[in-house]
C-alpha positions in Angstrom: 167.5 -40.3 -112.8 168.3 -41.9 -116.2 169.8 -45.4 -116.0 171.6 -47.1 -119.1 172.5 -50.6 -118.9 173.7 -53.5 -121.1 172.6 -56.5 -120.6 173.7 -59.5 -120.0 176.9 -57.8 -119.0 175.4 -55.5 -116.1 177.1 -52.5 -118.0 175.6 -49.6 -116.3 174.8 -45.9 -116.8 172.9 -43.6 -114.5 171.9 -39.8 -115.8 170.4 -37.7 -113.6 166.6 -36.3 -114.4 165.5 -34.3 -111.7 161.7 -32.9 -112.1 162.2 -30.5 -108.8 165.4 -28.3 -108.3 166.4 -27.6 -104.3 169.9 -26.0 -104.2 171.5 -22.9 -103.0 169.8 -20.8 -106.1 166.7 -20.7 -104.5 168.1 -18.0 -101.6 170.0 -16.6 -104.3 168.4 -13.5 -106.7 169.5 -14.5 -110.4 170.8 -11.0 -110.5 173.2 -11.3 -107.4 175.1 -14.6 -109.1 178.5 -13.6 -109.4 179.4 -17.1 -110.8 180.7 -18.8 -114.1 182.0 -21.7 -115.2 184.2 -21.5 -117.9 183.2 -25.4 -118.7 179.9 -24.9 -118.0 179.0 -28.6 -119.4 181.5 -31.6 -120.2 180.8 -35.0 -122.1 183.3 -37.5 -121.1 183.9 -40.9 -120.8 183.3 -43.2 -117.9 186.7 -43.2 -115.9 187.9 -39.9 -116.8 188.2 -36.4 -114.9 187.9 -33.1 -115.5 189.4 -30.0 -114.8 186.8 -27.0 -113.9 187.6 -23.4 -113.0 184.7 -21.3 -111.3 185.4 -17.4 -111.5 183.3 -14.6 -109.3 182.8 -11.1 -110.2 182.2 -10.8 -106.7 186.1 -10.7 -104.9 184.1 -9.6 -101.2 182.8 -12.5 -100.0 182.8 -15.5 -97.0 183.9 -18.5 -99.3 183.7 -20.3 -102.6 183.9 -23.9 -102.3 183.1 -26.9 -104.3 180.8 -29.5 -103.4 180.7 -32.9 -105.4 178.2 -35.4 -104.8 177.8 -34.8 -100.8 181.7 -33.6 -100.2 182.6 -30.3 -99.7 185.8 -28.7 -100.6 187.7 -26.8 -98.4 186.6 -23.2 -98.2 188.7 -19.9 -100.4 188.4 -16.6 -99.0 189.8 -13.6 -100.4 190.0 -15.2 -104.2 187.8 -14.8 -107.4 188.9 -18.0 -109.3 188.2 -22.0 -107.4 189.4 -24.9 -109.4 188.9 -28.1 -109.3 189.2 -31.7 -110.6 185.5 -33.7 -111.2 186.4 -37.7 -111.6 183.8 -39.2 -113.7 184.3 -42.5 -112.3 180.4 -42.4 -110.8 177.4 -42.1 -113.1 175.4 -40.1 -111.0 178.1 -37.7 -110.0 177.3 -33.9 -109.3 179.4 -31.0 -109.4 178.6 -27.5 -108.4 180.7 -24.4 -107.3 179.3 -22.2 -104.5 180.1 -18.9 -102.8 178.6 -16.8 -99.8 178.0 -14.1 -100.6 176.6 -12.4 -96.9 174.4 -14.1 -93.8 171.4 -13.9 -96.2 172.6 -15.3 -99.4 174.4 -17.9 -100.7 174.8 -18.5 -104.5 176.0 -21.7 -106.5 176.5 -23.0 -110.3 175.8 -26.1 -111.2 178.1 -28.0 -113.6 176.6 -30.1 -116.4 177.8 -33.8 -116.8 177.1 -36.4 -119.4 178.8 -39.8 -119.2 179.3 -41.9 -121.3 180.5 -45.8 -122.3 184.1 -45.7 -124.1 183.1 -49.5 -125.6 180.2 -51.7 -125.8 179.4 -55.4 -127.5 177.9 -54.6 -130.4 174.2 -56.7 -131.2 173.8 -57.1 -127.0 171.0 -55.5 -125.6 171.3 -51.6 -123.9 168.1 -50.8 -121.7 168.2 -47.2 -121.2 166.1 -46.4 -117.8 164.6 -42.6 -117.3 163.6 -42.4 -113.3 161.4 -39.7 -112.1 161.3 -38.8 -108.7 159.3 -36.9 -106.5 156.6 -36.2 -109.1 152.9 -35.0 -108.9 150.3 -35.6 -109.9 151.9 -38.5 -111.9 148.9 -38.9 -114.7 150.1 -35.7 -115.8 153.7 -37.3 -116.8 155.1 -37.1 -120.2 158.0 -39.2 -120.7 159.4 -39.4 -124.2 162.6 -40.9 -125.9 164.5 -39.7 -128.4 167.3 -40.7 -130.6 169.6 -38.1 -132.6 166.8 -35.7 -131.7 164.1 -38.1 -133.2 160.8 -38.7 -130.9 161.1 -42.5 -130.6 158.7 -43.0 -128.1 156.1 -41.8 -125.9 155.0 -43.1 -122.3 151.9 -41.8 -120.3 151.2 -42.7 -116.5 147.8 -43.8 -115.1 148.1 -43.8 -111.9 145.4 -41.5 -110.3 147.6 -40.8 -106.9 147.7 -36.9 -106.0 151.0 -37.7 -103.7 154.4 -37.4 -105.1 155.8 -40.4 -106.6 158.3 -41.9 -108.4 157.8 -43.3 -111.6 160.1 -44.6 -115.0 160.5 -45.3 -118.1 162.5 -48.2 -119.7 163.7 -48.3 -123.4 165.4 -51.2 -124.7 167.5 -51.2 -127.9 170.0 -53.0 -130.5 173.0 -51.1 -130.2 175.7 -51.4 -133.7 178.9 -50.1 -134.5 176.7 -47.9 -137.1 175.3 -45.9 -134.5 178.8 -44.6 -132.1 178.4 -41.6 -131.5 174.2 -41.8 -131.4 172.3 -39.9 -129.1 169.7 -41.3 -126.7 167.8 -38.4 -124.6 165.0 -38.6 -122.4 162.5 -35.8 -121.7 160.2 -35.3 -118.7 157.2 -33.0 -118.1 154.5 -32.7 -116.6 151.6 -31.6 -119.0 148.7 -29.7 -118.5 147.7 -29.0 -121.4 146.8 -25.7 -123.2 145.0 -23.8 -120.6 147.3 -25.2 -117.8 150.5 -23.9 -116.7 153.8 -24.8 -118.8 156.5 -26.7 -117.2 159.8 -26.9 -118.0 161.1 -29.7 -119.6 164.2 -31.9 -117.9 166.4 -34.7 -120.2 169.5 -35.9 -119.6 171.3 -37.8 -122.4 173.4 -41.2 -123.4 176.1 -41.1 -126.1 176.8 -44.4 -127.9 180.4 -45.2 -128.2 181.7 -48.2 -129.4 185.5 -49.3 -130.1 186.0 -52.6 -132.0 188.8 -54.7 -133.8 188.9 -54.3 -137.6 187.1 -56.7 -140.0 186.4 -57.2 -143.1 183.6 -57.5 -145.6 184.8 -60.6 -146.5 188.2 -62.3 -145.7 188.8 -63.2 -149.8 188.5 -61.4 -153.2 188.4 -62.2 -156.4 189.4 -59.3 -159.3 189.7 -60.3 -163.0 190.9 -58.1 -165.1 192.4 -58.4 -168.8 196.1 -58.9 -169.6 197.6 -54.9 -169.4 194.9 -53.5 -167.9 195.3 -51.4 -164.5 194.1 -52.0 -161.3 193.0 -50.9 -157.9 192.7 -53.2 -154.4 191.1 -51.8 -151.9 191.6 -52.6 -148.1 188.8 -51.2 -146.4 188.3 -52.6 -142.9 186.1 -51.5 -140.5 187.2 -50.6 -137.1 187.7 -48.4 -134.1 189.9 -47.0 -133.6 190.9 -46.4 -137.4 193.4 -49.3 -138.4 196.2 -48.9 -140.2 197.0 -51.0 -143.5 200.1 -53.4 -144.5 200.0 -54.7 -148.1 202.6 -57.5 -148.3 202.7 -60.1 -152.5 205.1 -63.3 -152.3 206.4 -61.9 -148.5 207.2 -58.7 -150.1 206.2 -55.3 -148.3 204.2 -52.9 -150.9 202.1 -50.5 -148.9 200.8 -48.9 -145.9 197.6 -47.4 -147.3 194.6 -48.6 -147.7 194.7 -48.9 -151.2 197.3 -50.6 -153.9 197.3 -49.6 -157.6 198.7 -51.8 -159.8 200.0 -51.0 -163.5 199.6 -53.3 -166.4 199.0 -56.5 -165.1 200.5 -59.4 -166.5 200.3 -62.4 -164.7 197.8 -63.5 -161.9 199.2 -63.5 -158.1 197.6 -63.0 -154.9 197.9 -59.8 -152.5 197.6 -59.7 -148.9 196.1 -56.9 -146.6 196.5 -56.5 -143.2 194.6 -54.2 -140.8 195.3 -53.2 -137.2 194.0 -51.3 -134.3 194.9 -51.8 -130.5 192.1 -54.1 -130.1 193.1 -56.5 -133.2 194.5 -57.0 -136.3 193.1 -59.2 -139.3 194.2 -60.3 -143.3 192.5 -61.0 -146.0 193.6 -62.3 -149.6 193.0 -60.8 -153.2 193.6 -62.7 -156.0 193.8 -61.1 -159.2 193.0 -63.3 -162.2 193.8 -62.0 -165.7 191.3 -63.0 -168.1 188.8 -61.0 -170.8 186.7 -57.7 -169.7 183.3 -58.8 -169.4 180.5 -56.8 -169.9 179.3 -55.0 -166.9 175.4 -55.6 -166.4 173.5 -52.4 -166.7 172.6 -50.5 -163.1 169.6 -48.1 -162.5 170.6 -45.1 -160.3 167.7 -43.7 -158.3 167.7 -41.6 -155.3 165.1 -41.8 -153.0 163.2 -38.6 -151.7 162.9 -37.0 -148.7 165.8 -39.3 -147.1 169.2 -37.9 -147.4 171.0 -40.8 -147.9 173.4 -42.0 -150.6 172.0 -43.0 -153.9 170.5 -46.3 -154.1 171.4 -48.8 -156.9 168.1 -50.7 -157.8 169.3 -54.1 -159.2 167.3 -54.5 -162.8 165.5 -58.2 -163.1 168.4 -61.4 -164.0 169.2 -60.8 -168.0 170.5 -64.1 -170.0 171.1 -63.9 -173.4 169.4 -65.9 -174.9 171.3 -69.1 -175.9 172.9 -68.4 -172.7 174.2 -72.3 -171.2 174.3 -71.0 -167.6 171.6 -72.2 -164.7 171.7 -70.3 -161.3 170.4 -72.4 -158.3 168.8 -70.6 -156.8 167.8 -67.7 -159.5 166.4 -65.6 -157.0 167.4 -65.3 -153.3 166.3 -62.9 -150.1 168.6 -62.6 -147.7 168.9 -61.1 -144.1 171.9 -58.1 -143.9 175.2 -59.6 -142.2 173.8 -63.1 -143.4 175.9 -65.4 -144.9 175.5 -66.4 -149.1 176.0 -69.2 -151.1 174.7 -69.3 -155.2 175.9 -72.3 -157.6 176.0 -71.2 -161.2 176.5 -74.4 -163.7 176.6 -75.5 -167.4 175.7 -77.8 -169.8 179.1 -76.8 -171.7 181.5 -80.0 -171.5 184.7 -78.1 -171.5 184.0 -74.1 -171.2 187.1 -72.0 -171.8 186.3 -69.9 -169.2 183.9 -69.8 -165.9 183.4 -67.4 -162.8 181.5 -65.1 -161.3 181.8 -61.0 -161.4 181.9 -59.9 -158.0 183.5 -57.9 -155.6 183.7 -59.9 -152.7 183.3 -63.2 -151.9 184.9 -66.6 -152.4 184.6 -68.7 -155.7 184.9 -73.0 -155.7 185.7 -73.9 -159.5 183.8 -77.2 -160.1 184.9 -77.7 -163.8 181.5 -77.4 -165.2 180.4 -75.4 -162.1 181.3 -72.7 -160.2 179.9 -71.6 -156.1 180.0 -68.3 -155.1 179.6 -67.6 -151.0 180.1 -64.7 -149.1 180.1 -65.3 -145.4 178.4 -61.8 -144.4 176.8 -59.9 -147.1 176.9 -55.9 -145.8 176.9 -54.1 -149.2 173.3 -52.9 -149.7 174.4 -52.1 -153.3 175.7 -55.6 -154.1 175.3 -57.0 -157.5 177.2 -60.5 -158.6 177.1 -62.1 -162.3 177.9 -65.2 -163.6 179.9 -65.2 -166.8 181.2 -68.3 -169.3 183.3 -68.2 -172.3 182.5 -71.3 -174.8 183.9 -72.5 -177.8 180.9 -72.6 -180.6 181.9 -73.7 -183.8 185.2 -72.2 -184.1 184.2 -68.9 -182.2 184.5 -67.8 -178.8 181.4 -66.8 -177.4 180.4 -64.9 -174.1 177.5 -64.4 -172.0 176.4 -64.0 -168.3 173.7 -64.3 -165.8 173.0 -61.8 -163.3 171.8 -63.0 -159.6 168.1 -61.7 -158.5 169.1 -61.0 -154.6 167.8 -58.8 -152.2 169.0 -57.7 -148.6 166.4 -57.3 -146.0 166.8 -55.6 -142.2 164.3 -56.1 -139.8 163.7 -52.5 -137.5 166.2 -51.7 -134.6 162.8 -50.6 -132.5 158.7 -50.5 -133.8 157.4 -47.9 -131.2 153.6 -46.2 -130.6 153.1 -42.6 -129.3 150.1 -40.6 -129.3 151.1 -37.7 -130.9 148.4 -35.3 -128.2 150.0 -36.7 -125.0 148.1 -37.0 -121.7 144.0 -37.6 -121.5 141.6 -37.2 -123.6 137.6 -37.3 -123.6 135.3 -39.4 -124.4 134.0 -38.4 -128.0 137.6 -37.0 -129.0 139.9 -38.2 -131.5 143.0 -40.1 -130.4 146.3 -39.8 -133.0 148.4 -42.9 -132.3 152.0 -42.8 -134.5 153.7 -46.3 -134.9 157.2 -45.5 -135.7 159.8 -48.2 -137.6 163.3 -47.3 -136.9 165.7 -48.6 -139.7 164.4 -50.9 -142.1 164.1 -52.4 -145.7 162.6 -53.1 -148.2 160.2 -50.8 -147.6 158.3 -52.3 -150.2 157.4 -55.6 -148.6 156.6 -54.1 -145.2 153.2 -54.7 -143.3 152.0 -52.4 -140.5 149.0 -53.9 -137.7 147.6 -51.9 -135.6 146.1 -54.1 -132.4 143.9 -53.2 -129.6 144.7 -55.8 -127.2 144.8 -59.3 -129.5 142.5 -57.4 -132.1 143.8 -56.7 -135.3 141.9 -52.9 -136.2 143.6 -52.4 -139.2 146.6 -53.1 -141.5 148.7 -50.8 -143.6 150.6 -52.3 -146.4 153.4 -49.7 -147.3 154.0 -49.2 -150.9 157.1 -47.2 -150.7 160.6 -48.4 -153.2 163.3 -48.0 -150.7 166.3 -50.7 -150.5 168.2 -49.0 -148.2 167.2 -48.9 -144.7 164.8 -45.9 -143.4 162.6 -44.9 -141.0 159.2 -45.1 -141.5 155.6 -44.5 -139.6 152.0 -45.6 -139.5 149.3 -43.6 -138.3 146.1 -45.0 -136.5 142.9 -42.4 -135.9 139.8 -43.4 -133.7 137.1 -41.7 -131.3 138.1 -42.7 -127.3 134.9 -45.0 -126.0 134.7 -44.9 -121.8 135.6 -49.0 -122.8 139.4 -47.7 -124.1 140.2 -46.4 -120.8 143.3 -48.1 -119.6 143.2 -50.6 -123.0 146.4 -51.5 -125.0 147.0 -50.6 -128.6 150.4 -51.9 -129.8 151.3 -52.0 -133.7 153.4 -54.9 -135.5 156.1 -54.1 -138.3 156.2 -57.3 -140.4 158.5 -57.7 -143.7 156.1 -60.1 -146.0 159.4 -62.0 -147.4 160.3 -65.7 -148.7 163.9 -66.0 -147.0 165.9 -68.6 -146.6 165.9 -68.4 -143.1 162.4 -69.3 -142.5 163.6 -69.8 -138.3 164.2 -66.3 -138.1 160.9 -64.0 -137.5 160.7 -60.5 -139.4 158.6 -59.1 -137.6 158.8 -56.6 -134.2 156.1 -55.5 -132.2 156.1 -52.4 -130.6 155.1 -51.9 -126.1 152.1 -51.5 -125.8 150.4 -47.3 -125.7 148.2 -47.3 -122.7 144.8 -44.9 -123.3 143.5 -42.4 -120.9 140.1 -41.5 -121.7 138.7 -39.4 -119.5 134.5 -40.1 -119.0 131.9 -38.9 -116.4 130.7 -40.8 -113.6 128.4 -43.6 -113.8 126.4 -44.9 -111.1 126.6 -48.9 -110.7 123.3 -49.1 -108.7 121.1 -46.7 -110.0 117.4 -45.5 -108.8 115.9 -48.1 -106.5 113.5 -48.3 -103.8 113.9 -50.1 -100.5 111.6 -51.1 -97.4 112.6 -51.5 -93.8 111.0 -53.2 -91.0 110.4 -50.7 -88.1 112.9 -50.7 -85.4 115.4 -52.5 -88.0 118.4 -52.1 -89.7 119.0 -51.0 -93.2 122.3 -50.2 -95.3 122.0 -47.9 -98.8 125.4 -48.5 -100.6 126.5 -45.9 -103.5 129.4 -46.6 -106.0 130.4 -44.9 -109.3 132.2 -46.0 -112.2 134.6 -42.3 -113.8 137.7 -41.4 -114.4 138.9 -39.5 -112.8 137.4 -41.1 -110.0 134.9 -39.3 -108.9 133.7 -38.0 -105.5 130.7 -39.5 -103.7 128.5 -38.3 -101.2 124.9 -38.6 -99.5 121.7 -35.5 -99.4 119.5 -36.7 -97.2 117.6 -35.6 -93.6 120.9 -36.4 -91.0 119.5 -38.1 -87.8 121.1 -39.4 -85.4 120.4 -43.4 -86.2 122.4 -42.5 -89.8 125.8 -43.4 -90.0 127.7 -42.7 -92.8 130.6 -45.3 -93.9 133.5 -45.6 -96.6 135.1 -48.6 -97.8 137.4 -48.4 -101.3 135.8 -46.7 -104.1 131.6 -46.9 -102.3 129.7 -44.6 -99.7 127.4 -46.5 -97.5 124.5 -45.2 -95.1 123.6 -47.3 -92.2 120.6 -46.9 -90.6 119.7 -48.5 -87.0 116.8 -48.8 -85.2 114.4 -47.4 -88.0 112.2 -45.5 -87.1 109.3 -43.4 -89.4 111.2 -40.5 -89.8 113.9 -42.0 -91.8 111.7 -42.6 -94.6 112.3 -40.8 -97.1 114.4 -39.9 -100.1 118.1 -40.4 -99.7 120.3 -38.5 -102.4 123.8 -39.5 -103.5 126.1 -37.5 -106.1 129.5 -38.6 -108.1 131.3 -35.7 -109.2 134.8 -35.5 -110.9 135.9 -33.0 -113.3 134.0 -34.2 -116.4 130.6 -34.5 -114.5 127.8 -35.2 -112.5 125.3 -37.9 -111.8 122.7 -38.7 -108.8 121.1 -41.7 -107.5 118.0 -41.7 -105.4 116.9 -44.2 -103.0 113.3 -44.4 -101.3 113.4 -45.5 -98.3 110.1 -47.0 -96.8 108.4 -48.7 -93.7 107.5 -52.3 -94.6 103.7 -52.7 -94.8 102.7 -49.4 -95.3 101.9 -48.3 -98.7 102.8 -44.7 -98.4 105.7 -43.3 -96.7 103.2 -40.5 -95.5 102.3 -41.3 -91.9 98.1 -42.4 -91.6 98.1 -40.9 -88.1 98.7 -37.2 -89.2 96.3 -38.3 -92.3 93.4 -39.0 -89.4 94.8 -35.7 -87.1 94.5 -33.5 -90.2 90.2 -35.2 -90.8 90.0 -34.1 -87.5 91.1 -30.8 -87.1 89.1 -30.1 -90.6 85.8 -31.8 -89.2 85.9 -29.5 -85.7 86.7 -26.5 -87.6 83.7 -27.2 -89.7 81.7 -27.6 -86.3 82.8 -24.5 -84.9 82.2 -22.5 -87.9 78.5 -23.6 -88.3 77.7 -22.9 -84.5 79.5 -19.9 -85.3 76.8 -18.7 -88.0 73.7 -20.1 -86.2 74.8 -17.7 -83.1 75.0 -14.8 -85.3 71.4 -15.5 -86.8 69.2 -16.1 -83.6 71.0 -12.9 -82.3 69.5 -10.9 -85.2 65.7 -12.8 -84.4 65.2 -11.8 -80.6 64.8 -14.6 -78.0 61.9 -15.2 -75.9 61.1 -16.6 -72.4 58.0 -18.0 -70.3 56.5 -16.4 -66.5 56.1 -19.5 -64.8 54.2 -18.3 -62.1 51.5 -16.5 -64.0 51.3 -19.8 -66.2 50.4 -21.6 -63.0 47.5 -19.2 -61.9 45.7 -19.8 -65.2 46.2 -15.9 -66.5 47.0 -14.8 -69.1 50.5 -15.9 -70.3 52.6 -12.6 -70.5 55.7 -12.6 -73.1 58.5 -10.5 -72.9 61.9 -9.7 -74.5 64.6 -11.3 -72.5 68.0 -8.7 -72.8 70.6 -9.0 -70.7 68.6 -8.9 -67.6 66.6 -5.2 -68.5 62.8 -5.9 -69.0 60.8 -3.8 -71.3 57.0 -3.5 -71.3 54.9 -4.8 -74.4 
């Protein structure tokens, strides 16, 4: 939903942007829509109504209706033509026709709307408002503004929620008379990127219009022209709707145009113009003063390139004869467009013959020996203005001017920064900010810093001859660092000018670009070791620094004294009642979509200086040591068997014979 409003005066506009589209279309195959609308989109203003007719080129069917806003109309059966009147006297009204077509399917056309503000205060601030609803994932938004189908700004979202959301955009602008009619869009997207899929794009738009009384340059002219000569008085006014014109000299009606010729002057008189619209009417005097030609100062015609705009006249330096008796105070002046002026030119001639100034607007105080020449809004970017003196010198009339050193300056409507590769970007890429100044001069004298936060990171000084106002742009290159996620860059338009306004500021500063720089994740503990007391308690935490944020979670042996906890952004392991089998290595891993990092912790049982257990170290001595036993009893066996054994006859030993020996085998005897 796009809002416009004025402020202070609460004038407000809301334009529907919808990024998800849930109406009767969806049960209804593109093919199978019988319907048109032969106004298929209207631009009105606020207040009005419209007239709509919706045909079919299905007559069998179970109703067309109309349904605007949440109303239905009253159902038409048998017909192939609905009509009906839209009142644009809500900004977020909707309009759509509808027909049935059987039980299954029901079809509908949608019409288009664009309202818009039939007058506005000029110079009061509009804030335009783009709402987004119902999006997802939100860092994926593109919102841009444009005007007159110029990218005027970019906005980027950073919030990481997957949900859908609703988000907006707010652009706030200096709205003049110059730009009625001007159109301010907004665009919505979501962006993927290359490889992802592409989205259609949704805007809605906000037409400028502006009505306003007539006025004038200037309220007073001064012509002179020589005795016989012809002349023309223009009675341009500004105003809308157009004004008409009323020329009236000494109470006598001459014309109703805009302009009056006049043949072979004579005599000097004054002429009075009037202008008048519904909203106003206003006058303005011309006197016409007959008096010598004087020479016209020379004018340099250029035409700028690339702008299409009318030639520019590029006022040459102040030229005085020399000799000339004529001081300007002050020779050279800068002054803001719509500003007020006011140059004294004097003499050291004690009695001139003649003294003015050659201008085309303006009013002119004769001092004798001085004359003042003010303007109370200067609005003509071509405006030149001479003084002139004729002197007696000797006998001989003599002539001479001096021509005024001014210059008109406009500070930009809007100073804006895009990146001109919208959405995320990786650590190690490039990042193209734009800075764009909207309507501005002198080019020449204009200063462009770029700022990342309150540091200045460079300054462009634009060297371009332009005295009309123009757009212009700055652009900004550098490599993302993880340290520019979520940092503000912001550039400042600054005209480098000696006015004399010093209270009013020249220069604009643009909102601030958010970047998204997309990094792997970082682990803020690291690799550690930790000791436990047995039969105690023991927490591991794990937390990651990424963006996106990453995912965490634990390797290790599960037991049943391991409990695994998560608060915010870290993953904890609590371990109770230790025992020795929770030593040991615990694992944990932060993944997002850039990459992957681990931590290990090493778990161990205070006082021991191994995590490896010394009982199973004396088991194992053990085991080896009886093994060893049993295979050398194993061996001797074997060898004795291979030898014989031998045994003694007790009895016979006892009777003092001989003592017999015999082989002993399993209970056989055998006779040596």
């Amino acid at each position: 939903m796009l809002t416009a409003c004025m402020l202070p005066l609460r004038m407000l506009g809301l334009l529907m942007l919808m990024l998800s589209l849930c109406d009767a279309d969806s049960i209804c195959p593109t093919e199978l829509n019988p319907l048109t609308l032969d106004v298929p989109r209207v631009i009105e203003k606020y207040g009005e109504s419209v007239e709509v007719n919706c045909t079919s080129t299905e007559a069998d069917h179970n109703g067309m209706y109309w349904r605007i806003g949440n109303n239905d109309s009253r159902f038409i059966f048998g017909e192939s033509l609905i009509s009906q009147s839209v009142s644009l006297s809500e900004w977020n009204v909707t309009a759509e026709c509808r027909i049935i077509l059987n039980e299954t399917h029901e079809c509908s056309k949608e019409l288009e709307i664009t309202i818009y503000l039939n007058r506005a205060v000029e110079g009061t601030l509009f804030e335009l408002q783009c709402n987004i609803t119902d999006v997802a994932p939100v860092q994926n938004l593109v919102v841009r503004w444009f005007k007159d189908n110029q990218t005027i700004r970019t906005d980027n979202f950073t919030n990481t929620t997957t949900t859908p959301v609703s988000e907006s955009s707010t652009l706030a602008v200096n709205i003049s008379r110059a730009e009625h009619g001007a159109e301010f869009r907004c665009e919505a997207q979501l962006d993927f990127g290359s490889h992802g899929p592409q989205l259609p794009v949704d805007s809605e738009i906000y037409i400028v219009s502006m009505n306003y009384a007539p006025e004038f340059k200037n309220t007073s002219e001064d012509f002179f022209v020589h005795e016989g000569d012809d002349v023309t008085l223009n009675c341009d006014a500004e105003g809308r709707p157009q004004p008409t014109f009323h020329w009236k000299h000494d109470g006598k009606k001459l014309s109703d145009t805009n302009n009056l010729n006049i043949t072979r002057v004579n005599t000097s008189g004054t002429y009075n113009c009037s202008a008048i619209n519904s909203l106003g009417s206003i006058t303005k005097e011309i006197h016409v003063h007959v008096t010598m030609n004087i020479p016209a100062a020379p004018a340099v015609i250029t035409t700028p390139a690339v702008i299409t705009t009318p030639a520019v006249i590029t006022t040459p330096e102040p030229y005085t004869p020399r000799g000339c008796p004529l001081v300007l105070t002050p020779a050279k002046i800068v002054v803001r467009f719509g500003d007020p002026v006011s140059i004294n030119c004097s003499t050291s001639v004690a009695v001139p013959i003649k003294m003015g100034w050659e201008v085309t607007s303006g009013d002119i105080r004769d001092n004798g020996t001085s004359v003042t020449w003010s303007l109370e809004k200067v609005e003509d970017w071509s405006i030149k203005s001479a003084c002139f003196i004729t002197y007696g010198d000797n006998g001989i009339d003599r002539q001479c001017y001096v021509e005024l050193d001014i210059t008109l300056y406009k500070t930009p409507d809007i100073v804006s920064v895009s990146a001109l590769d919208s959405g995320p970007v990786m650590v190690g890429t490039e990042i193209q900010l734009k800075c764009d100044i909207i309507n501005v001069t002198p080019v020449q004298t204009l200063t462009v810093r770029w700022y990342r936060g309150t540091d200045i990171l460079r300054t462009d000084v634009l060297d371009e001859n332009r005295r009309i106002p123009v757009n212009m742009s700055s652009i900004f290159n550098f490599t993302a660092e993880r340290d520019y996620n979520g940092a503000e860059f912001k550039c400042e338009a600054e005209l480098q000018l000696e006015t004399n306004r010093p209270d009013l500021g020249h220069n604009l500063t643009s909102s601030p670009y958010t970047a998204v720089v997309h990094f792997a994740p970082e682990m803020n503990e690291g690799t550690y070791s930790k000791e436990v007391n047995l039969d105690g308690h023991v927490t591991l935490n794990c937390s990651a620094e990424g963006n996106p944020l990453p995912d965490l979670h634990w390797n290790y042996t599960t037991a049943e004294n391991v409990r695994e906890t998560t608060r915010g952004h870290q993953k904890s392991l609590t371990i109770t009642g230790a025992t020795c089998t929770n030593a040991g290595f615990y694992i944990c891993v932060a993944t997002n979509k850039v990459g992957e990092v681990t931590s290990t912790v090493t778990l161990k049982m205070k006082g021991q200086i191994s995590v490896f257990p010394w009982w199973l170290l004396i088991g194992l001595i053990v085991i080896f040591i009886v093994i060893v036993i049993v295979i050398v009893v194993f061996i001797v066996l074997k060898h004795y068997k291979k030898l014989g054994r031998y045994s003694f006859d007790l009895d016979r030993a006892n009777d003092g014979s001989d003592i017999p020996m015999a082989p002993q085998s399993n209970g056989t005897e055998d006779t040596v």
